[in-house]
ZADO-1210 file (C-alpha; in nm, 4 decimals, padded with zeros to 6 digits):
<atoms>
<atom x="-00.6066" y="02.9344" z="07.8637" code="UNK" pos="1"/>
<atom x="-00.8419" y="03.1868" z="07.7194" code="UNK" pos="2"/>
<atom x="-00.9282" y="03.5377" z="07.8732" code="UNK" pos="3"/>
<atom x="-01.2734" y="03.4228" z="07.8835" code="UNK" pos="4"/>
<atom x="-01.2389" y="03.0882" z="08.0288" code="UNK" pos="5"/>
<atom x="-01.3028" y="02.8471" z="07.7258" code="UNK" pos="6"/>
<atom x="-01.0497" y="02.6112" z="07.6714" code="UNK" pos="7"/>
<atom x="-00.8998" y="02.5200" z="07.3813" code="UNK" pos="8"/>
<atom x="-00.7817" y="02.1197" z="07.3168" code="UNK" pos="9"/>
<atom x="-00.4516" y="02.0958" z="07.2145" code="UNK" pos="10"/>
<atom x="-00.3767" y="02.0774" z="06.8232" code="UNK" pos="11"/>
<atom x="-00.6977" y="02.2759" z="06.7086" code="UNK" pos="12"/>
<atom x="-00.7081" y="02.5692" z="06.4773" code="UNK" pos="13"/>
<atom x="-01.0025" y="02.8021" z="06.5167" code="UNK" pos="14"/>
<atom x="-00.8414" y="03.0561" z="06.2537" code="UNK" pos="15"/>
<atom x="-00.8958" y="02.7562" z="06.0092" code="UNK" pos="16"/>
<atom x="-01.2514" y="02.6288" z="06.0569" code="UNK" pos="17"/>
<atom x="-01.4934" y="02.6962" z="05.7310" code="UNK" pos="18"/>
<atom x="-01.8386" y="02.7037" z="05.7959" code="UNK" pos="19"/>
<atom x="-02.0718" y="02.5011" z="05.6200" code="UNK" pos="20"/>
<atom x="-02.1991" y="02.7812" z="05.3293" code="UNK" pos="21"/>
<atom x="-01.8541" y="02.8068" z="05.2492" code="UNK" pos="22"/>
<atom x="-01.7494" y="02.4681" z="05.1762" code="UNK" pos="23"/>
<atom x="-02.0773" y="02.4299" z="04.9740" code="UNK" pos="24"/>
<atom x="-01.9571" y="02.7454" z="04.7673" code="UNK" pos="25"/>
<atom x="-01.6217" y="02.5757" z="04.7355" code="UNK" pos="26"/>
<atom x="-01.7351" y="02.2559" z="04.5851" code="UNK" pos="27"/>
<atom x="-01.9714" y="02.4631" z="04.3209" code="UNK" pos="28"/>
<atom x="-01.6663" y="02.6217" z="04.2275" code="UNK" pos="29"/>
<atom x="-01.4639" y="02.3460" z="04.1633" code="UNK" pos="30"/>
<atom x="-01.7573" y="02.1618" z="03.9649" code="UNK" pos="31"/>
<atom x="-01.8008" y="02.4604" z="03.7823" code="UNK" pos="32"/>
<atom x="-01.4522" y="02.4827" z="03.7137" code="UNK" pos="33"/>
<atom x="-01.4486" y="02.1201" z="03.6195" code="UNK" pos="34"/>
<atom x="-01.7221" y="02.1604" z="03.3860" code="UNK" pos="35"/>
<atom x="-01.5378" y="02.4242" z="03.2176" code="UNK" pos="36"/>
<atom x="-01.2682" y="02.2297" z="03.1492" code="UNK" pos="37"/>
<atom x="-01.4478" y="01.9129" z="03.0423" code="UNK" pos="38"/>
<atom x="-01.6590" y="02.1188" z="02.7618" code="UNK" pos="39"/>
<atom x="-01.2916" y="02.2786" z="02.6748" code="UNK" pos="40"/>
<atom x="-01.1808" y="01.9599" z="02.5841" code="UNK" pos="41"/>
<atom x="-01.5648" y="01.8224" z="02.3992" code="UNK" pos="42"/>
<atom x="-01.5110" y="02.1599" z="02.1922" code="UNK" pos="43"/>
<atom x="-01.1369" y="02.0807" z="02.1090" code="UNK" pos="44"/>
<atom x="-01.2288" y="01.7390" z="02.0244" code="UNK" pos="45"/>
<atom x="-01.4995" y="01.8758" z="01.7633" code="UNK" pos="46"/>
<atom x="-01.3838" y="02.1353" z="01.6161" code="UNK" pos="47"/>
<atom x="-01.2192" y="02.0998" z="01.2347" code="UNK" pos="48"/>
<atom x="-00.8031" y="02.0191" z="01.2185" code="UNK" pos="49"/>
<atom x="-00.6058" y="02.2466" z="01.0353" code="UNK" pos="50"/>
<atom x="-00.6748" y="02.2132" z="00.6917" code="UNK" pos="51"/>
<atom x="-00.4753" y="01.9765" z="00.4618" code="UNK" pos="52"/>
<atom x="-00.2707" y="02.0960" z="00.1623" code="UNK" pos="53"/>
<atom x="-00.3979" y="02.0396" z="-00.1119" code="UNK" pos="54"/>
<atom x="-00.2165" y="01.7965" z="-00.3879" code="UNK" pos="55"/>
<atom x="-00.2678" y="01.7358" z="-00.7903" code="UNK" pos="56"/>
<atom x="-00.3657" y="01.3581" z="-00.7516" code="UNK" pos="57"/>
<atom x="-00.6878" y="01.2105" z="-00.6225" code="UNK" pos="58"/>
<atom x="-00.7830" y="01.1947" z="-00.2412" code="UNK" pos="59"/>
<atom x="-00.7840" y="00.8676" z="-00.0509" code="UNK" pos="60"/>
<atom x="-01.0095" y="00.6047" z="-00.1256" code="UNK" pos="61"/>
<atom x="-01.3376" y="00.6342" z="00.0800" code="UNK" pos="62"/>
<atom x="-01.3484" y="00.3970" z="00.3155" code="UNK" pos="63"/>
<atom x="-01.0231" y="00.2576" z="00.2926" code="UNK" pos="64"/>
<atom x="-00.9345" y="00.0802" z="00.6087" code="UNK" pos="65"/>
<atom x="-01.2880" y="-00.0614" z="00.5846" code="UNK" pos="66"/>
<atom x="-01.2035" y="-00.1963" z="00.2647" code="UNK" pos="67"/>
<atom x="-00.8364" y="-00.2927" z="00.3124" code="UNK" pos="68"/>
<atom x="-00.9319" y="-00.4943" z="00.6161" code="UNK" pos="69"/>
<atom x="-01.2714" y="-00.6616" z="00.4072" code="UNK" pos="70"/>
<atom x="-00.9608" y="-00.7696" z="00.1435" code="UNK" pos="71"/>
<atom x="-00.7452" y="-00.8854" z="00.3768" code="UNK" pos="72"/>
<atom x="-01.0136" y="-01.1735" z="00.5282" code="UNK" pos="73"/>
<atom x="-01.1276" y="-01.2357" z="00.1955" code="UNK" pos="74"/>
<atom x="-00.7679" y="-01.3458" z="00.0966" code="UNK" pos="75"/>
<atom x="-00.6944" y="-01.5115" z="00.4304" code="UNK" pos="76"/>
<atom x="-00.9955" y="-01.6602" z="00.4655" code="UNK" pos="77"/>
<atom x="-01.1429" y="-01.7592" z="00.1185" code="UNK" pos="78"/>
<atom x="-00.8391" y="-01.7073" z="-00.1939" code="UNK" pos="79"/>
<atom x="-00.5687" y="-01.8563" z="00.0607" code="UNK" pos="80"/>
<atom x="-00.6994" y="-02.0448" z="00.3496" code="UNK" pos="81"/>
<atom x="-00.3497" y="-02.1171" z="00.4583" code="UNK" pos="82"/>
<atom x="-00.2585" y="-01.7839" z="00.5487" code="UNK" pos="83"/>
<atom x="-00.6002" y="-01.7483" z="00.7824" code="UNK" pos="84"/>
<atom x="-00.3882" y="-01.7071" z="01.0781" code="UNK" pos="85"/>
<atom x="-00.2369" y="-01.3622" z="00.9999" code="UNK" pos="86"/>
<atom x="-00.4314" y="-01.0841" z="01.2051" code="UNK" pos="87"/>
<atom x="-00.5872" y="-00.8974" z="00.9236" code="UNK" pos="88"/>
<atom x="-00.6642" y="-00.6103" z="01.2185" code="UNK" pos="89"/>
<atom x="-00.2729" y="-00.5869" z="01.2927" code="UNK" pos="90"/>
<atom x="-00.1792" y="-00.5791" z="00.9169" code="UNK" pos="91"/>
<atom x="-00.4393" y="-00.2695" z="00.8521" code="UNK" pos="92"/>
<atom x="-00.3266" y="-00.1128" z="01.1518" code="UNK" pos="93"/>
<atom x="00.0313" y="-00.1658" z="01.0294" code="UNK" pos="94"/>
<atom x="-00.0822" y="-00.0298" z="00.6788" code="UNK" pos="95"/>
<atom x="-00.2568" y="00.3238" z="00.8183" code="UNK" pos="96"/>
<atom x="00.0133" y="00.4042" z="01.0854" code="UNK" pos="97"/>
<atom x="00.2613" y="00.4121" z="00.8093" code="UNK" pos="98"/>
<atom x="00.1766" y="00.7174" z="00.6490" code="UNK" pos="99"/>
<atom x="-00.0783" y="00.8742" z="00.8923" code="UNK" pos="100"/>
<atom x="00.0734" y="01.1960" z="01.0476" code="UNK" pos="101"/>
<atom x="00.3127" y="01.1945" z="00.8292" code="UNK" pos="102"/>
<atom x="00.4863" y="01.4248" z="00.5831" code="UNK" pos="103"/>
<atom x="00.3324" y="01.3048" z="00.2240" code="UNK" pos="104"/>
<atom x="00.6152" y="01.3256" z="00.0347" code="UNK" pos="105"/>
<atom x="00.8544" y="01.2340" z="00.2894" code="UNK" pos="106"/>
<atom x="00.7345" y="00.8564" z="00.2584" code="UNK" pos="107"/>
<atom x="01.0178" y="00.6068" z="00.2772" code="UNK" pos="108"/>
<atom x="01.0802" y="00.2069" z="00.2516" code="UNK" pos="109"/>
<atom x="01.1609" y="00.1990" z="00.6206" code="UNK" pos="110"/>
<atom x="00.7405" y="00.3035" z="00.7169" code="UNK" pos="111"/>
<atom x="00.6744" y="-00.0103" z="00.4997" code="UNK" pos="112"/>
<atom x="00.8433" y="-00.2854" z="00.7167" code="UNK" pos="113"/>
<atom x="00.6453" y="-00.3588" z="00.9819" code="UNK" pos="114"/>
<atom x="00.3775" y="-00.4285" z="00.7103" code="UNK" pos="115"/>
<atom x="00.5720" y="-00.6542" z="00.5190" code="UNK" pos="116"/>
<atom x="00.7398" y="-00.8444" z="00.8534" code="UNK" pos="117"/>
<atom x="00.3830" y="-00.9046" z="00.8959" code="UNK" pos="118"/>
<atom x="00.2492" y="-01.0060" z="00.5754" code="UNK" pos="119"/>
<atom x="00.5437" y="-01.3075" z="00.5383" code="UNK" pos="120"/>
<atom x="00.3775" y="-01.4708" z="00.2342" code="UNK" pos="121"/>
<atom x="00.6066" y="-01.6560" z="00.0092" code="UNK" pos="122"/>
<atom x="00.4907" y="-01.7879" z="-00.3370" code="UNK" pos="123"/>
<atom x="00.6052" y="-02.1239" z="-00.5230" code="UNK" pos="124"/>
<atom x="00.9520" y="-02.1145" z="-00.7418" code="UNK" pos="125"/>
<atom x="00.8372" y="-02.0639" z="-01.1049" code="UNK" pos="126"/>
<atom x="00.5138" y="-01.8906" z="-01.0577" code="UNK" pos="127"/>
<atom x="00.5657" y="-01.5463" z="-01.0675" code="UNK" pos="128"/>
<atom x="00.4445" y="-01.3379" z="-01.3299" code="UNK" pos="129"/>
<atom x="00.5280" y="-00.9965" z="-01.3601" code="UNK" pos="130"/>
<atom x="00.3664" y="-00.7052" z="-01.6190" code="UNK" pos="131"/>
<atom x="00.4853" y="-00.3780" z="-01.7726" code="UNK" pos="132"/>
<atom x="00.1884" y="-00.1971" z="-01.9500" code="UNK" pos="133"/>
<atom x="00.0149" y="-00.4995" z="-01.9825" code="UNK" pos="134"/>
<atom x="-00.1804" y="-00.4827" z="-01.6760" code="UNK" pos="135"/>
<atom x="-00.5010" y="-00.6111" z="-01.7274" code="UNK" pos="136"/>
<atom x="-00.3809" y="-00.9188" z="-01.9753" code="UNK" pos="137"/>
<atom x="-00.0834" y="-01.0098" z="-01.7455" code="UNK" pos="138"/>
<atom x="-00.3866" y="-01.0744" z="-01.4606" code="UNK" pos="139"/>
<atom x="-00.6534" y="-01.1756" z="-01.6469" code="UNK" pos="140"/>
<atom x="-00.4050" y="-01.4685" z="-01.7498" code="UNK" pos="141"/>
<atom x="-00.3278" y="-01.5535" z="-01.3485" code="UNK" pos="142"/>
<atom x="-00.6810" y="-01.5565" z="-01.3228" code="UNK" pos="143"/>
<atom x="-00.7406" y="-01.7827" z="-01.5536" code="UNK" pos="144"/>
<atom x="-00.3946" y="-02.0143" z="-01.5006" code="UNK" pos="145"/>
<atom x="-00.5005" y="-02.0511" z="-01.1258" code="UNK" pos="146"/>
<atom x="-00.1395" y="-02.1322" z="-01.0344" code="UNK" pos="147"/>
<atom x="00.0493" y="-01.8067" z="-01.0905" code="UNK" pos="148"/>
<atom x="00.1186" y="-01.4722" z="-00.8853" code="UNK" pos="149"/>
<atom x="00.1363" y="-01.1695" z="-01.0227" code="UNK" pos="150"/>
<atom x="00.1887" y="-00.9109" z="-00.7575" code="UNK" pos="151"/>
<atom x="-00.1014" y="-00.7853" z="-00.6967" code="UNK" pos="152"/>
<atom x="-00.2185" y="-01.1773" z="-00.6318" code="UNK" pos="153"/>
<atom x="-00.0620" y="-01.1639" z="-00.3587" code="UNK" pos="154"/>
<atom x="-00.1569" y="-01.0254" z="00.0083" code="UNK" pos="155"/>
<atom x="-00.0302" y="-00.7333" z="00.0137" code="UNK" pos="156"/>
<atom x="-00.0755" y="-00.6424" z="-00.3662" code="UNK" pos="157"/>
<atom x="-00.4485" y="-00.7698" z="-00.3482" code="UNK" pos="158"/>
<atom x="-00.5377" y="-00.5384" z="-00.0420" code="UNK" pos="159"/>
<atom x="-00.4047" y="-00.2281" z="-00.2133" code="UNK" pos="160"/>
<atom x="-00.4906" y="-00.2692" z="-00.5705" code="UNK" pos="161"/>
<atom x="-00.6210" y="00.0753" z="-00.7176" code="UNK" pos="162"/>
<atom x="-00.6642" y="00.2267" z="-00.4176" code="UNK" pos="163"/>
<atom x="-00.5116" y="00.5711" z="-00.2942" code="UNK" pos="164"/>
<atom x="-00.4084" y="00.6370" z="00.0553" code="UNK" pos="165"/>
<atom x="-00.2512" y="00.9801" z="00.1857" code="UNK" pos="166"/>
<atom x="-00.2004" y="01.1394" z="00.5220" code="UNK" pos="167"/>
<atom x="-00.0529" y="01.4811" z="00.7022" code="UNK" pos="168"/>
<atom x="00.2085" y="01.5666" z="00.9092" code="UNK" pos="169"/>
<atom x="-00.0382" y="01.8340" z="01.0836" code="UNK" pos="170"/>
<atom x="-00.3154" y="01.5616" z="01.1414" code="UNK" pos="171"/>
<atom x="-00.3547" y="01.2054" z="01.2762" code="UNK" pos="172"/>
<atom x="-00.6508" y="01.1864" z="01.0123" code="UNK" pos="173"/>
<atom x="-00.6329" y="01.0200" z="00.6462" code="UNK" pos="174"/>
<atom x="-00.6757" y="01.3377" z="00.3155" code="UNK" pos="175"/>
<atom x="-00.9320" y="01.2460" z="00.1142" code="UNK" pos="176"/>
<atom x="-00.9536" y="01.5574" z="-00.0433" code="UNK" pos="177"/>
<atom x="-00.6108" y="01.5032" z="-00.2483" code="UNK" pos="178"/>
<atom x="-00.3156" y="01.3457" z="-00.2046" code="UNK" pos="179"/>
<atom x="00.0486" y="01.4161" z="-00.3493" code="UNK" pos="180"/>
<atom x="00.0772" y="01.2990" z="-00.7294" code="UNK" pos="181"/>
<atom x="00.3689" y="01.1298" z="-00.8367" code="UNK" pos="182"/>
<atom x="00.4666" y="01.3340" z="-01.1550" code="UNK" pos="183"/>
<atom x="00.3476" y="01.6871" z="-01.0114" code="UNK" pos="184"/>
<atom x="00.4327" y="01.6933" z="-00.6756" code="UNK" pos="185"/>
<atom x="00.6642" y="01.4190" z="-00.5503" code="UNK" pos="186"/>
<atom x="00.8369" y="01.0433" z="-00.6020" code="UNK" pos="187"/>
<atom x="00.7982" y="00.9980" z="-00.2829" code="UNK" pos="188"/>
<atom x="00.4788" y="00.9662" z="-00.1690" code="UNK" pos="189"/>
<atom x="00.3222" y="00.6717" z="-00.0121" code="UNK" pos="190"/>
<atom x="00.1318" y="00.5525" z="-00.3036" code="UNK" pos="191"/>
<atom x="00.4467" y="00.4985" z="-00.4489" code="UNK" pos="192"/>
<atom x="00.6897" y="00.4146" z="-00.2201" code="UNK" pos="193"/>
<atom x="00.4486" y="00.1866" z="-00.1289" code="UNK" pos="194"/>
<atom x="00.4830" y="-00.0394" z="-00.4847" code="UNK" pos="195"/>
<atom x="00.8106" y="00.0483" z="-00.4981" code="UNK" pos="196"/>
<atom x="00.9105" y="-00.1568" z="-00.2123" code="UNK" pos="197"/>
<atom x="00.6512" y="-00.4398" z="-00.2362" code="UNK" pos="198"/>
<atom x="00.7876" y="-00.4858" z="-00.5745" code="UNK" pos="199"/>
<atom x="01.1239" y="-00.4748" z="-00.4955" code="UNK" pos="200"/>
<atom x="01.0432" y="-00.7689" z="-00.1863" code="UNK" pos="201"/>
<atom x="00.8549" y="-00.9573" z="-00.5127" code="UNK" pos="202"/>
<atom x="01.1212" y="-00.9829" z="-00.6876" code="UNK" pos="203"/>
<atom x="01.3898" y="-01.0487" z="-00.4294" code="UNK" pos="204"/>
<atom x="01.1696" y="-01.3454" z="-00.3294" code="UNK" pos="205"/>
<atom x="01.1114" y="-01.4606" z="-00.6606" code="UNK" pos="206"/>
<atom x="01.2967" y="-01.7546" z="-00.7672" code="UNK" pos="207"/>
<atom x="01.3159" y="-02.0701" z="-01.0502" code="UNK" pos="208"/>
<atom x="01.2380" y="-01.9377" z="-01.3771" code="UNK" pos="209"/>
<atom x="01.0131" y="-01.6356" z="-01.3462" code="UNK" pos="210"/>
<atom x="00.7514" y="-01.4270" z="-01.6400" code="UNK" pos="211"/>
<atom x="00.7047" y="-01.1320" z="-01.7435" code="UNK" pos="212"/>
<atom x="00.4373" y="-01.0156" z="-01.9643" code="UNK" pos="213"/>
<atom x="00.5269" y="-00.7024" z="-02.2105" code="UNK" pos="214"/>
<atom x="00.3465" y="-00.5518" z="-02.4683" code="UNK" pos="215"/>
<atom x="00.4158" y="-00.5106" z="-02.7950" code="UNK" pos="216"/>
<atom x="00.2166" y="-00.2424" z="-02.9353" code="UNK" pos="217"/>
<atom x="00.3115" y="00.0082" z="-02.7175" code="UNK" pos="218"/>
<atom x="00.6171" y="00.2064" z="-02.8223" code="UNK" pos="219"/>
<atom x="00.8008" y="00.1521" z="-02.5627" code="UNK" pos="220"/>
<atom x="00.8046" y="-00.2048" z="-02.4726" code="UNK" pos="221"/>
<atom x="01.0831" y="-00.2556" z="-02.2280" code="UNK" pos="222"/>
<atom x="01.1194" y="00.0494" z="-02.0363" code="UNK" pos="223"/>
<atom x="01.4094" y="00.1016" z="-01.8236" code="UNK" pos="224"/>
<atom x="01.2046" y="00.3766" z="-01.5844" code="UNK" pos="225"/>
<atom x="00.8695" y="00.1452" z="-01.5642" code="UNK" pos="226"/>
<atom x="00.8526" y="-00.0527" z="-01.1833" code="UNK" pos="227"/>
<atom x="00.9686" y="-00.3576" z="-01.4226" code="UNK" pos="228"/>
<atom x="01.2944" y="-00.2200" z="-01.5472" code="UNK" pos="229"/>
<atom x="01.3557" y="00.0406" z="-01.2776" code="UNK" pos="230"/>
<atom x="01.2846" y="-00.1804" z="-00.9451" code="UNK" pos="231"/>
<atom x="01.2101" y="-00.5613" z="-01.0104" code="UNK" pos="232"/>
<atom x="01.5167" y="-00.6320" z="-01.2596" code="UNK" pos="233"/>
<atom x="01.7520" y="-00.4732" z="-01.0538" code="UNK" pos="234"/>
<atom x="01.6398" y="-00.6961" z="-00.7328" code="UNK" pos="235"/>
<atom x="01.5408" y="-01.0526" z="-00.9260" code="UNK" pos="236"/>
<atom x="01.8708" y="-01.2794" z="-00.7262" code="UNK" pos="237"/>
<atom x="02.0929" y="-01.4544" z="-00.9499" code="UNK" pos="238"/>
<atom x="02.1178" y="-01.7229" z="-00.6556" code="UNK" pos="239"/>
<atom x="01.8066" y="-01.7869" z="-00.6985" code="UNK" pos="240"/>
<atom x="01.6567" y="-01.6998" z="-01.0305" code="UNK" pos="241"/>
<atom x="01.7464" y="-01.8823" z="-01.3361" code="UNK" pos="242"/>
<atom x="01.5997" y="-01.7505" z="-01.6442" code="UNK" pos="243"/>
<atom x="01.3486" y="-01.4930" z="-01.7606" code="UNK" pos="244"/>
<atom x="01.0814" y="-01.5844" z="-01.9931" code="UNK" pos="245"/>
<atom x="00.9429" y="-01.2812" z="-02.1805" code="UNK" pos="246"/>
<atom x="00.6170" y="-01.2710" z="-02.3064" code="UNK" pos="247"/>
<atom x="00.5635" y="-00.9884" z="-02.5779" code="UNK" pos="248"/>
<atom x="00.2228" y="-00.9789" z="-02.6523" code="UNK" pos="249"/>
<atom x="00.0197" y="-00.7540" z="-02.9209" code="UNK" pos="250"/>
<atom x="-00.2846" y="-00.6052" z="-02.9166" code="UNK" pos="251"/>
<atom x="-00.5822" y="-00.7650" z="-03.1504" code="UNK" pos="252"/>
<atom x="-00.5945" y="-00.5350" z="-03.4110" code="UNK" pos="253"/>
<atom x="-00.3196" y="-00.2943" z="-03.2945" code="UNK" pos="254"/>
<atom x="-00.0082" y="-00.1290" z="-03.3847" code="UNK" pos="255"/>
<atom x="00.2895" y="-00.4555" z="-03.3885" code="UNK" pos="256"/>
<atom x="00.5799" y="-00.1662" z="-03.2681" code="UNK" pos="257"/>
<atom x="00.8483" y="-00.4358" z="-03.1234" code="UNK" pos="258"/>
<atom x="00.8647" y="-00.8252" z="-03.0909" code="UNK" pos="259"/>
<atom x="01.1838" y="-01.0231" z="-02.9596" code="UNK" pos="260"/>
<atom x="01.4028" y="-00.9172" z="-03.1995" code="UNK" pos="261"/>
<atom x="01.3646" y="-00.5555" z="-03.1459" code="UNK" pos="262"/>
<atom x="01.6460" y="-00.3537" z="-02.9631" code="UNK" pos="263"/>
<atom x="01.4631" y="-00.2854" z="-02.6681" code="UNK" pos="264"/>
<atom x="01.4295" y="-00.6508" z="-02.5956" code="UNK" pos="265"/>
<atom x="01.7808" y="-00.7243" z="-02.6772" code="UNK" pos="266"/>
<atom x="01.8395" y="-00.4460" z="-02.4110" code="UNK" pos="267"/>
<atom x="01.6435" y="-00.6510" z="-02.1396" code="UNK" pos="268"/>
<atom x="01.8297" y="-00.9193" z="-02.2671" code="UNK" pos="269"/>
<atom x="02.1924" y="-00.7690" z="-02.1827" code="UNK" pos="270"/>
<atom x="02.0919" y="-00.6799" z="-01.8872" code="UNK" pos="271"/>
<atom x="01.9865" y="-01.0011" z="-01.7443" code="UNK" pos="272"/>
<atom x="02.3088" y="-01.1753" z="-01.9111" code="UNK" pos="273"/>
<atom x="02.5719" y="-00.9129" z="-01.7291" code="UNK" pos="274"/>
<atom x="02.3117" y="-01.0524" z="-01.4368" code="UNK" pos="275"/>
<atom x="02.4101" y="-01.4431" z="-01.5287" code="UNK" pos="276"/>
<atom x="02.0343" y="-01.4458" z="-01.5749" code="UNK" pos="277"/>
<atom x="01.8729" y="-01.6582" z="-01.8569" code="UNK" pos="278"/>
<atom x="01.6745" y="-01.5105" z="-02.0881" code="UNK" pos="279"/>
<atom x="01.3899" y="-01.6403" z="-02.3022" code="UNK" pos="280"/>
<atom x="01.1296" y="-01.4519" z="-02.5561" code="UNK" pos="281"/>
<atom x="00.8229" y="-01.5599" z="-02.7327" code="UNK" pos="282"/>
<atom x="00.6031" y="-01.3066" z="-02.9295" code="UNK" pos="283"/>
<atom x="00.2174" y="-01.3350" z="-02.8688" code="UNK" pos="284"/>
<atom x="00.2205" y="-01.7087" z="-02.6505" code="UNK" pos="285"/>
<atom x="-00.0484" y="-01.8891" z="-02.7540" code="UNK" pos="286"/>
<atom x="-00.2789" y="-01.9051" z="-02.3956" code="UNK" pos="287"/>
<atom x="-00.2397" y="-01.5598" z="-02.3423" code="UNK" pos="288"/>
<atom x="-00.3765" y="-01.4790" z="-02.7121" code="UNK" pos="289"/>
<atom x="-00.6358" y="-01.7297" z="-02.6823" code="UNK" pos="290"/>
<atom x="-00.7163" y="-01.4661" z="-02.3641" code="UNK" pos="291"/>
<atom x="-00.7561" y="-01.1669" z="-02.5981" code="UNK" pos="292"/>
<atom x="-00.9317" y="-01.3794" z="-02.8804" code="UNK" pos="293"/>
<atom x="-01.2236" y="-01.4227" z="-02.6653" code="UNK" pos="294"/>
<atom x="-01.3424" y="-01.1093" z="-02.7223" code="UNK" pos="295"/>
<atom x="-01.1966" y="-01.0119" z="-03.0991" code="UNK" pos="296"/>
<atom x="-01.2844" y="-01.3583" z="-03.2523" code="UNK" pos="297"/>
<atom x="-01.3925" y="-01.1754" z="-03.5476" code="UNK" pos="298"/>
<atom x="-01.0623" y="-01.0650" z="-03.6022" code="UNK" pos="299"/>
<atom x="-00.8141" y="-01.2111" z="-03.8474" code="UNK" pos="300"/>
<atom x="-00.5334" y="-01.2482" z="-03.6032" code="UNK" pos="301"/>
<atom x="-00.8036" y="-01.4837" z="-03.4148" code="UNK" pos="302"/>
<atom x="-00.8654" y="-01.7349" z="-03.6497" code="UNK" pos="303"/>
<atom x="-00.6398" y="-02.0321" z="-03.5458" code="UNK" pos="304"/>
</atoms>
């Protein structure tokens, strides 16, 4: 008991009570403190990444997810009602993640595949079409024919079609100041990794008798280094392909460098047979000139 009579109840602490100032002091302290820490975090938030390195080809396309994911339900939706139940959200989100924070030129199939495992489109036997330097003929004829599939008419082709994508292994954010180019700074970069394995999944799927369209003017008409020679030939499946019908087309006007009896074609040609692939060849088929007539009827080559 104490000297001067108080008592004390059992279990209390008098060396331990705070008065009332104090604990208002406290709790201005730890707001304060608080505060601190949340406008820490605002100014982190804010404040620029590290810069990115800067590359020899173009940026990424403005806007891209926006307009990825505005292709996507455009195909889905309108150009191939049947495949409206994919989740055009997913398959963007698929897209960015594989080359966001990520080493530029350290792309690789592998980032690809969840992409493609969800973009499971499969086109009919006998309908695809591929191109090498004869871009914008080979698809204006698709257009036209309604019934055939280049690459890019698929999904996946169609939602990346001209664009450029890049990202950075020191940011989660997309470069669009510059990305890696494919001649002066790397092969593998996402760009094109990218076609290098949806091309290679084209062709494995492709099957009946498939087309390619080739063009004859240039100087090089089969090349063994193109996406054609380098990645589709090498992955078309005996199994399931049968033949090969080449298409050599010229331009209206132009140079006439090879046809189908050049060697370069009868170097496609050997390749396919030590495949047990067909092989068929036609110089300037008649719907696809009728294409390029359209707009050189004047010339002599268009008067049928």
């Amino acid at each position: 008991m104490p000297s001067d009579g108080s008592s004390v109840e059992e279990g209390e602490k008098p060396c331990c009570n705070i008065s009332r100032k104090a604990k208002i002091g406290l709790g201005l302290c730890l707001l304060l403190c608080i505060l601190v820490v949340v406008a820490v975090l605002v100014v982190l938030k804010w404040l620029p990444g590290p810069p990115h390195k800067k590359w020899n080809g173009r940026g990424t396309t403005p806007h891209f997810p926006e307009i990825v994911l505005g292709r996507c339900y455009t195909y889905t939706q309108i150009l191939q009602p049947e495949l409206s139940y994919m989740d055009c959200r997913e398959i963007v989100k698929a897209f960015t993640n594989a080359f966001l924070s990520k080493d530029p030129c350290s792309s690789a199939e592998q980032d690809y595949q969840l992409l493609l495992k969800l973009i499971n489109q499969t086109i009919p036997c006998n309908t695809a079409v591929f191109w090498s330097k004869s871009n914008a003929l080979a698809h204006q004829y698709t257009r036209v024919q309604g019934t055939m599939f280049t690459l890019e008419d698929t999904l996946v082709g169609y939602m990346a079609d001209n664009l450029t994508w890049c990202g950075d292994k020191s940011s989660s954010e997309m470069n669009y100041q510059s990305c890696p180019h494919w001649k002066a700074d790397c092969t593998t970069n996402p760009i094109s990794v990218f076609w290098d394995t949806v091309s290679k999944r084209f062709a494995e799927n492709a099957c009946g008798q498939v087309q390619v369209v080739l063009n004859g003017s240039n100087s090089n008409t089969f090349d063994q280094n193109s996406t054609f020679g380098r990645v589709e030939i090498p992955n078309l499946r005996p199994e399931r392909v049968s033949s090969l019908q080449a298409w050599v087309m010229h331009d209206i006007g132009g140079a006439y460098s090879h046809s189908c009896s050049s060697p370069s074609i009868s170097d496609l040609k050997s390749i396919l047979r030590k495949r047990n692939i067909g092989f068929n060849c036609q110089n300037d088929y008649r719907p696809i000139k009728l294409l390029q007539c359209v707009t050189n009827f004047n010339q002599p080559s268009c008067s049928f």
